[in-house]
GUPAPA-130397 format. One line per field, with one value per residue (C-alpha): residue number from 0; residue in one letter; x, y, z. Coordinates in steps of 0.02 Angstrom, whole numbers, plus 50000, padded with zeros to 5 digits. Last residue first. Example, Ala and Ser with C-alpha at 12.3 -4.5 7.8 and 13.67 -1.06 7.14 Angstrom:
BEGIN
n <- [1, 0];
res <- [S, A];
x <- [50684, 50615];
y <- [49947, 49775];
z <- [50357, 50390];
END
This chain:
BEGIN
n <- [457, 456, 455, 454, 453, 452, 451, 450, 449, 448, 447, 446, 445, 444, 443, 442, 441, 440, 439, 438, 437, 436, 435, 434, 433, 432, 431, 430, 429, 428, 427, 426, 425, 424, 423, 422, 421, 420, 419, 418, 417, 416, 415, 414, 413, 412, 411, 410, 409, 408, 407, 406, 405, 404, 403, 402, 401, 400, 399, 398, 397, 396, 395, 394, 393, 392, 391, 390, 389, 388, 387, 386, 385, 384, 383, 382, 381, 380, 379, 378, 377, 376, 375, 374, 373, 372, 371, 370, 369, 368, 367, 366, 365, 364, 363, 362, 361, 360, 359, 358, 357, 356, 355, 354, 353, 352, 351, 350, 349, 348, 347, 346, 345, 344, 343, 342, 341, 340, 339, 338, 337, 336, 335, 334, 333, 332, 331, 330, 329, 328, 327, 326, 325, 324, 323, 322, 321, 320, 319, 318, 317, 316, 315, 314, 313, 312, 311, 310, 309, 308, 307, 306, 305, 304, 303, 302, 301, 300, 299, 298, 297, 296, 295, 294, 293, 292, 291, 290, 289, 288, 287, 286, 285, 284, 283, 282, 281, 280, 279, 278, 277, 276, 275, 274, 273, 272, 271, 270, 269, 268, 267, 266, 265, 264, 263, 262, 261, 260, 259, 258, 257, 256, 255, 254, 253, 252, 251, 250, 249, 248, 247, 246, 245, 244, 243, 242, 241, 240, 239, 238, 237, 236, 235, 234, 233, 232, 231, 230, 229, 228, 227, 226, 225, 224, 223, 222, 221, 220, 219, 218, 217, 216, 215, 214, 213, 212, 211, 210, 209, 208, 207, 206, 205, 204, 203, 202, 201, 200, 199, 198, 197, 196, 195, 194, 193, 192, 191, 190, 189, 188, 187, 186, 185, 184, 183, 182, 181, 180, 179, 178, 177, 176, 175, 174, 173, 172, 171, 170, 169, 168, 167, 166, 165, 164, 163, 162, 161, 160, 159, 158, 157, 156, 155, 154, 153, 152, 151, 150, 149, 148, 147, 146, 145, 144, 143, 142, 141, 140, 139, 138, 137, 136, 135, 134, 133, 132, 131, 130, 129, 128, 127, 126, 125, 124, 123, 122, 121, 120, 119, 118, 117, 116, 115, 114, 113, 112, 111, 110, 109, 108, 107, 106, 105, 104, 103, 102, 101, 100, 99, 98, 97, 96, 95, 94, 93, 92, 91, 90, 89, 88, 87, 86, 85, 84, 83, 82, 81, 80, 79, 78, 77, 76, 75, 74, 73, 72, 71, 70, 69, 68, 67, 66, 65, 64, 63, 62, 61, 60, 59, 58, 57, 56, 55, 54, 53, 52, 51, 50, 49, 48, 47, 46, 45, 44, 43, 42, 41, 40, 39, 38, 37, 36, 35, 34, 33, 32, 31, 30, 29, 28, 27, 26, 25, 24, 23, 22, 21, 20, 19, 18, 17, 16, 15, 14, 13, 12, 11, 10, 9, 8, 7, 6, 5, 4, 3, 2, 1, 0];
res <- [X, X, X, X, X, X, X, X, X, X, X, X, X, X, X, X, X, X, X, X, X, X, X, X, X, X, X, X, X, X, X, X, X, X, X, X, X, X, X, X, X, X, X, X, X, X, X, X, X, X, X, X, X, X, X, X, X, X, X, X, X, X, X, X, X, X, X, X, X, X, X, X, X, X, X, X, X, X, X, X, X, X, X, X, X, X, X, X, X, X, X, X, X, X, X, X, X, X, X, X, X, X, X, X, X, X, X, X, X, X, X, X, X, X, X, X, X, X, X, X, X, X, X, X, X, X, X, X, X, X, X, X, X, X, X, X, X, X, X, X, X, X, X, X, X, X, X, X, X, X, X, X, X, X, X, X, X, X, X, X, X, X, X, X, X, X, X, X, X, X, X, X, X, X, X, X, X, X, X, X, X, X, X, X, X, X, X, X, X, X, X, X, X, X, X, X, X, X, X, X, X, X, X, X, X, X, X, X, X, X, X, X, X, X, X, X, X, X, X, X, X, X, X, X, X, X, X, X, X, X, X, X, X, X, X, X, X, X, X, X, X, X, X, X, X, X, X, X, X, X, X, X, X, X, X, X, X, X, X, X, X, X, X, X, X, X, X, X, X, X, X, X, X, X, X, X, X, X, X, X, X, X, X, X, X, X, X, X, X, X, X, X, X, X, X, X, X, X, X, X, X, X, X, X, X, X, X, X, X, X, X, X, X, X, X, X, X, X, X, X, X, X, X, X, X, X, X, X, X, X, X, X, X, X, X, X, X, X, X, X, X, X, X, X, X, X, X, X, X, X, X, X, X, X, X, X, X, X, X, X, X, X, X, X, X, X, X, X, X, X, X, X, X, X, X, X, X, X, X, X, X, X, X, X, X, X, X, X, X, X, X, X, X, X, X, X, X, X, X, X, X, X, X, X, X, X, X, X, X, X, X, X, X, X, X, X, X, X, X, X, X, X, X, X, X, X, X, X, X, X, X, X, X, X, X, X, X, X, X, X, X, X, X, X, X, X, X, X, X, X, X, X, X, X, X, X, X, X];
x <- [50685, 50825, 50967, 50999, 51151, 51169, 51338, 51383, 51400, 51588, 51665, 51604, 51578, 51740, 51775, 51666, 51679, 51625, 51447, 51412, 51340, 51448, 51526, 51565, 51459, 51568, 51563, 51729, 51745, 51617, 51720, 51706, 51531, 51439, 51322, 51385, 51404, 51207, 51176, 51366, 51303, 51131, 51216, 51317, 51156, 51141, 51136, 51096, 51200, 51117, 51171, 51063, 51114, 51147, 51210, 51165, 51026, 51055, 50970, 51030, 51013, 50907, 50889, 50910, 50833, 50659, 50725, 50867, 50740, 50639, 50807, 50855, 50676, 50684, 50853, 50828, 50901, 51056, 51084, 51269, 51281, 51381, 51390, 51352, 51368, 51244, 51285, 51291, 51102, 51055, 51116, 51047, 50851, 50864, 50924, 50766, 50668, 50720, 50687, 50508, 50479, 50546, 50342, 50250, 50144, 50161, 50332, 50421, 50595, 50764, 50888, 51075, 51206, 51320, 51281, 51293, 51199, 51055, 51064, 51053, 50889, 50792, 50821, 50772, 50610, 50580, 50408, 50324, 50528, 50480, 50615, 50805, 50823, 51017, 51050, 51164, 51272, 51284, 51445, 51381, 51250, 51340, 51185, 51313, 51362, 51167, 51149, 51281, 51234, 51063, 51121, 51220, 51084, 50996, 51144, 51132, 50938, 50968, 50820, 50709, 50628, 50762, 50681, 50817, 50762, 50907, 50845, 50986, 51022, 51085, 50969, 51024, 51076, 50926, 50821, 50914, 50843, 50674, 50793, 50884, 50737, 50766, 50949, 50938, 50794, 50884, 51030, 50909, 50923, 51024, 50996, 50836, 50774, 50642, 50583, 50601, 50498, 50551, 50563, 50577, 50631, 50551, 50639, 50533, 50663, 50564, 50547, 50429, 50405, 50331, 50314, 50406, 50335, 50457, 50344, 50368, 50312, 50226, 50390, 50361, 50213, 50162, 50042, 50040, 49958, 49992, 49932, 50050, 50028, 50215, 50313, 50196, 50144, 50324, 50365, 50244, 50325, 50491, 50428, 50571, 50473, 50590, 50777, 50792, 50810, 50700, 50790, 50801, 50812, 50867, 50748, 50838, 50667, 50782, 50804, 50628, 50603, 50769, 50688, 50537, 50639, 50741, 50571, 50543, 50700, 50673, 50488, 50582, 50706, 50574, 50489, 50638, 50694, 50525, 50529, 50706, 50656, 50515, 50602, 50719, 50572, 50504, 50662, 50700, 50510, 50550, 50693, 50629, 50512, 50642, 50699, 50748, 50896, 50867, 50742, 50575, 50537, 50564, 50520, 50650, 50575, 50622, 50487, 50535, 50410, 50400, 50588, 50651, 50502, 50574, 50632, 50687, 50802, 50921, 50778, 50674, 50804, 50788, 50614, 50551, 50666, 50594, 50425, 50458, 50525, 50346, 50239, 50332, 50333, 50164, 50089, 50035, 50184, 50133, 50094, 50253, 50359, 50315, 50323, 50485, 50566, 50476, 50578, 50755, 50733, 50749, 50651, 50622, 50445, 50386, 50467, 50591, 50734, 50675, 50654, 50827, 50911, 50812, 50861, 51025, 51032, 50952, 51089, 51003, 51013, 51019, 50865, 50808, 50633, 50542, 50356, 50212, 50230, 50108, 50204, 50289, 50318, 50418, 50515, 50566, 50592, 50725, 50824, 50835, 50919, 51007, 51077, 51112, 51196, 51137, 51172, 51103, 51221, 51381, 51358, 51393, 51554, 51610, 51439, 51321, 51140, 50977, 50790, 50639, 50453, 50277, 50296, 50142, 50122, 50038, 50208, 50199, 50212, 50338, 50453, 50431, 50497, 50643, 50669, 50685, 50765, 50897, 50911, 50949, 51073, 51175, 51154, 51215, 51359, 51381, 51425, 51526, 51641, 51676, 51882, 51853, 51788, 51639, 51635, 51451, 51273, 51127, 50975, 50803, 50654, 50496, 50324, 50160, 50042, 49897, 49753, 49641, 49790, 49802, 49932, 50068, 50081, 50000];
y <- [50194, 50120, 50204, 50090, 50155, 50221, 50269, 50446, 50560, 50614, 50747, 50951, 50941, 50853, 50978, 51063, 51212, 51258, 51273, 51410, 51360, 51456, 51312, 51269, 51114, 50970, 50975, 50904, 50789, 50681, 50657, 50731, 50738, 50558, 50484, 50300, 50377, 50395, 50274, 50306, 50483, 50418, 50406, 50560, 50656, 50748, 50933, 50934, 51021, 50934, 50924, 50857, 50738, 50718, 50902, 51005, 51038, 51135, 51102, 51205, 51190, 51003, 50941, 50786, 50584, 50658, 50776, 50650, 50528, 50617, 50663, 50479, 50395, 50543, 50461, 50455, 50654, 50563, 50632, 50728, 50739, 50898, 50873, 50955, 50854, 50835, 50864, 51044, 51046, 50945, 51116, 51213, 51142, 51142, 51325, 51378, 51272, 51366, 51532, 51485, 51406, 51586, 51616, 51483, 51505, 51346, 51317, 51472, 51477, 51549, 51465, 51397, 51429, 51540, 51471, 51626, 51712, 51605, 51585, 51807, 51766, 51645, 51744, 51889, 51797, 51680, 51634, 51665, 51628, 51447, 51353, 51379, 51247, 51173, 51093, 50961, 50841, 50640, 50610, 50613, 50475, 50308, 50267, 50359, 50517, 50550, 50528, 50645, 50773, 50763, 50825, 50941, 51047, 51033, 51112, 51235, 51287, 51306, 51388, 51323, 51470, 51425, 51261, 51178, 51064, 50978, 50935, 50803, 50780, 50632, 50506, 50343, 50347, 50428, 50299, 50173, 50263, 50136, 49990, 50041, 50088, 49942, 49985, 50157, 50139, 50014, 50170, 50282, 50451, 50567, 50700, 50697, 50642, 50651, 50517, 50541, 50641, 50578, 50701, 50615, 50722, 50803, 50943, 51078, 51194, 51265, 51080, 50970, 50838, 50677, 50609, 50487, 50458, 50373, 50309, 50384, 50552, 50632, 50601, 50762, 50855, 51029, 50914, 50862, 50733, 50691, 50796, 50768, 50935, 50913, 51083, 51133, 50956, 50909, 51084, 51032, 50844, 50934, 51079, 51047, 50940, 50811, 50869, 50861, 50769, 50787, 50633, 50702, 50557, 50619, 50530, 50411, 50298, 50148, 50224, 50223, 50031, 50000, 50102, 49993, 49815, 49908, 49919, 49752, 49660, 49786, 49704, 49533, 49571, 49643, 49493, 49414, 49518, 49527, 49327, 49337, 49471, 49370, 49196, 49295, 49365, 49180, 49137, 49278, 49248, 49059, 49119, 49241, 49097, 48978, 48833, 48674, 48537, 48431, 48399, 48341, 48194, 48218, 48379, 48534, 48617, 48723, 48769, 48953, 49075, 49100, 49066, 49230, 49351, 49396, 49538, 49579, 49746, 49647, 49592, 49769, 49866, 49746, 49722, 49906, 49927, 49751, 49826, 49986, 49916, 49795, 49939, 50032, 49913, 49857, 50034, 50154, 50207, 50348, 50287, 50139, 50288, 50392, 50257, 50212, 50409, 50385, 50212, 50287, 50441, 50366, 50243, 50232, 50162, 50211, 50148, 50260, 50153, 50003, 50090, 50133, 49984, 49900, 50049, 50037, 49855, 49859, 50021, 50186, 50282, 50478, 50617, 50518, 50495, 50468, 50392, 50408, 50569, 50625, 50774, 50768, 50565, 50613, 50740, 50633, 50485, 50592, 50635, 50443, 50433, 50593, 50505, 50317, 50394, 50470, 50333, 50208, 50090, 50117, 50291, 50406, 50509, 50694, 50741, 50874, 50839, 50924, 50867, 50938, 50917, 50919, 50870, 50790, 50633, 50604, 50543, 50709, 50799, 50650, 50727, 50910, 50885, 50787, 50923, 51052, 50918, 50919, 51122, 51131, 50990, 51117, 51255, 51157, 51120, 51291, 51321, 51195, 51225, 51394, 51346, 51226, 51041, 50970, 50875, 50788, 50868, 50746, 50789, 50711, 50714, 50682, 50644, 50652, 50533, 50575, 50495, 50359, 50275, 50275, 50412, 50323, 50168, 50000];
z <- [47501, 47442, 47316, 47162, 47062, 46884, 46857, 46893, 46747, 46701, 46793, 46792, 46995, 47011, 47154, 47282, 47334, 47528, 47585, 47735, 47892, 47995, 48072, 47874, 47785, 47721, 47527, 47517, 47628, 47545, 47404, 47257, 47119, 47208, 47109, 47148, 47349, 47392, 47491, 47608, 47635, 47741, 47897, 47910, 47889, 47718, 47654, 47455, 47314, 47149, 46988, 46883, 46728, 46549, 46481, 46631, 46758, 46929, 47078, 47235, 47454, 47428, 47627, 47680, 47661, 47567, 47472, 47410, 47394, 47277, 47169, 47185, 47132, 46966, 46894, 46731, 46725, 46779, 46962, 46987, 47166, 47265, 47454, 47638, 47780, 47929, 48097, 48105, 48041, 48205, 48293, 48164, 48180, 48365, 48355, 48234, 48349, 48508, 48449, 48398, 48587, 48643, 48729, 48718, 48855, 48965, 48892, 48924, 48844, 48878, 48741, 48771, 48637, 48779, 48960, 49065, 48944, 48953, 49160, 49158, 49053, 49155, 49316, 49257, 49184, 49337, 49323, 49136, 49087, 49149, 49050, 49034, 48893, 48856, 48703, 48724, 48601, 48682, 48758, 48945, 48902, 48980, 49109, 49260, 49147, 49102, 49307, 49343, 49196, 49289, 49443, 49362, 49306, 49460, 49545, 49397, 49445, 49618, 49692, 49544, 49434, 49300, 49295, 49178, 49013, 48926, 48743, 48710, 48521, 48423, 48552, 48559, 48732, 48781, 48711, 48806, 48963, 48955, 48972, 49098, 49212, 49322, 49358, 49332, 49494, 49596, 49630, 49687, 49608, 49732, 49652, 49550, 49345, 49281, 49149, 48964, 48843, 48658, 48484, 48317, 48186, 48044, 47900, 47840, 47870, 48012, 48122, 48082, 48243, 48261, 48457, 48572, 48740, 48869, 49007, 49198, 49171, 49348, 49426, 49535, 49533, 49449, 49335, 49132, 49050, 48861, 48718, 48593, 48526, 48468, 48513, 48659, 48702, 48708, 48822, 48948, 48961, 48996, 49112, 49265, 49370, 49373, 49308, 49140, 48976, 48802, 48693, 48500, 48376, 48195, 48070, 47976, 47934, 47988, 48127, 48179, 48142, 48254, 48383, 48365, 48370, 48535, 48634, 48571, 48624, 48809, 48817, 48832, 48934, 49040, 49074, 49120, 49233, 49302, 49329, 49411, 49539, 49570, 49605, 49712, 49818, 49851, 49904, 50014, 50109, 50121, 50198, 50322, 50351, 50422, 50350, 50423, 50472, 50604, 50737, 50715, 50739, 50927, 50983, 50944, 50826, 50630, 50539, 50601, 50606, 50816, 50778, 50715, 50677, 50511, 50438, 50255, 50217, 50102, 49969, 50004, 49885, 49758, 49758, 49764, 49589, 49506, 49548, 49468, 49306, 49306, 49340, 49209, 49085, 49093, 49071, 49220, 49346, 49438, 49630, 49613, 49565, 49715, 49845, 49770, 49793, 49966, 49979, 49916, 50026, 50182, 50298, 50484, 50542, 50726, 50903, 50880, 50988, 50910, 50737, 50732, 50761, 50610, 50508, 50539, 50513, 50334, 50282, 50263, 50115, 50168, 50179, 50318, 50336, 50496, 50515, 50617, 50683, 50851, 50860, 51012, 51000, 50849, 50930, 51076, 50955, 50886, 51033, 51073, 50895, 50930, 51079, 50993, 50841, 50704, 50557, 50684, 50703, 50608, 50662, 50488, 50504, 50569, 50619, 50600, 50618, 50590, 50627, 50559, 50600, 50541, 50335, 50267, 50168, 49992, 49911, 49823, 49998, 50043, 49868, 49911, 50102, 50005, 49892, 50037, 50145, 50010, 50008, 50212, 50189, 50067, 50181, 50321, 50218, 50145, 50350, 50388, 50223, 50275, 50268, 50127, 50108, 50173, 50343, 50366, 50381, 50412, 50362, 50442, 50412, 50516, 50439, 50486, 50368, 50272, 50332, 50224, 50146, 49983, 49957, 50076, 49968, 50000];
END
């Protein structure tokens, strides 16, 4: 049961801990650093469907072994809780399984941290069979090392006669029966990852570009899809409201389309079992030509976010992707939206709920995938109508020009698609390669003999 269907909503604790951070005021941008996490945590219970009553700060040198807190701020702890009537405590940290055991004896009430309300919150959201299934596997794994048994009042093991010897005790049973779970959603989503991939593989083969919309949760990213796309999917000030990769059609101003996917949220300290079990929904991102990175410029740290999720694209193997930074909610933050574009030259200050600088960014969208293409001369026999079609269809046709036998045809193509078209090439591909300005430099062998006739798929 998760926290949002239960008939009260539940008073929470948290707690930050603050440890040694580096630098002569390091103490005190600590604090101020724990401060901001229980301010996303505090965000992520309300969203959990729990209420905030009470925090609880901490500096220490190191983690307790024990209880993370140690034993007097633990006892300190249940005083607070008992005060306000709480009925659980969240630590903004991971807890270890005996650390949280030890601390709910001396609390007396449920201790979890920010992996299980970041849990609770997926397992809420998640609506097709993948995601229930990807959440699942995530709850699974982290609850494998945290199960408890009641020792021998569940233990088939006795001590009467005919009965002694080896048996099993029901916190095993309990493993088992986990394990065999784990495995069977593993498997089931080994199978939906072969035809997640079959689909991709259908969209390449279309040589669209692939443009992955990234971001920190809440940040605008499903907002700004239905603004470019009209895709009409569901939209809330929440956090992990999108769950599901969507991936929607998309003309951009030179006519040209590409396909354009929403992709989870991502948070700092994203639970480890989550890009595990979410792996194969992220692959999209790692295909992706183009990251759309979507920042909240009205968030109180808008570039810590930002690195947040450059950590996580780093951790699933992303970093190397190209990256078009989005300052979003200029309706909000304006000022603030503006001074973060110029700090970050090539980045574009956008509104999504309104519209407003949405233009703007296609026009840079379009050039920035426009840098990746190549720009070369073909000489088309006039016979040839299927390649001039497919030429407008595969890239983009800058100048026709008809001689003797053939057309010749200066045309901007993706990397991909060059190696199709090479029996009509006029030079080398090298040669026609677009300028940073976006300018088209000679080619040579334009006046050569006609290509021969080559067969160019469709």
């Amino acid at each position: 049961m998760t926290l949002i269907e239960r008939s009260f909503r539940e008073k929470i604790v948290l707690v930050g801990v603050t440890l040694p951070s580096v630098g002569p005021v390091g103490a005190v941008h600590g604090e101020e650093e724990t401060e901001r996490h229980l301010d996303e945590l505090a965000a992520l219970v309300s969203t959990a469907g729990a209420d905030v009553v009470a925090r609880v700060l901490q500096r220490r040198d190191h983690p307790d072994p024990a209880t993370y807190v140690g034993r007097g701020k633990a006892e300190e702890l249940r005083d607070v809780s008992e005060t306000w009537d709480a009925d659980t405590v969240v630590f903004d940290d991971e807890l270890s399984p005996a650390q949280s055991r030890n601390l709910e004896k001396i609390l007396g009430r449920t201790a979890i941290d920010r992996t299980a309300v970041i849990l609770d919150i997926f397992a809420q959201n998640a609506r097709t069979e993948e995601g229930k299934a990807q959440v699942e596997l995530a709850q699974l794994r982290y609850r494998l090392p945290r199960l408890r048994g009641r020792g021998i009042a569940l233990s088939q093991q006795a001590g009467r006669i005919g009965t002694r010897g080896p048996g099993e005790t029901q916190l095993e049973v309990d493993r088992r029966r986990l394990v065999r779970r784990v495995h069977k959603l593993e498997a089931e989503l080994s199978e939906l990852q072969k035809r997640r991939r079959l689909q991709r593989q259908s969209r390449r083969r279309s040589r669209l570009s692939s443009v992955s919309v990234v971001g920190y949760t809440n940040a605008g990213k499903s907002t700004l899809l239905n603004a470019l796309t009209g895709a009409g999917v569901a939209v809330d000030d929440r956090l992990f409201v999108t769950l599901d990769p969507r991936t929607r059609r998309l003309v951009l101003p030179g006519g040209e389309p590409v396909l354009l996917s929403d992709t989870v949220g991502f948070v700092r300290k994203l639970p480890h079992q989550l890009v595990e079990a979410f792996h194969s929904t992220l692959e999209v991102v790692n295909e992706a030509d183009l990251l759309l990175h979507v920042v909240d410029a009205s968030a109180a740290e808008p570039e810590a976010q930002l690195e947040a999720v450059r950590s996580v694209l780093e951790e699933i193997g992303a970093a190397g992707i190209p990256e078009l930074l989005v300052f979003n909610k200029t309706d909000r933050a304006p000022q603030a939206a503006a001074e973060l574009a110029a700090r970050w030259p090539g980045s574009v200050a956008i509104s999504a709920a309104t519209g407003a600088g949405t233009d703007e960014l296609l026009e840079v969208l379009s050039d920035r995938l426009r840098l990746r293409n190549q720009v070369v001369a073909l000489r088309v026999p006039f016979s040839r109508g299927d390649v001039i079609a497919a030429l407008h269809r595969e890239g983009e046709v800058l100048a026709s020009e008809g001689a003797d036998a053939w057309t010749l045809v200066t045309v901007r193509l993706p990397t991909a698609a060059l190696g199709r078209f090479e029996p009509f090439m006029a030079g080398p591909p090298g040669t026609g390669r677009a300028s940073n300005a976006g300018g088209i430099e000679t080619v040579e062998g334009a006046a050569g003999a006609p290509a021969p006739d080559g067969e160019v798929g469709t």
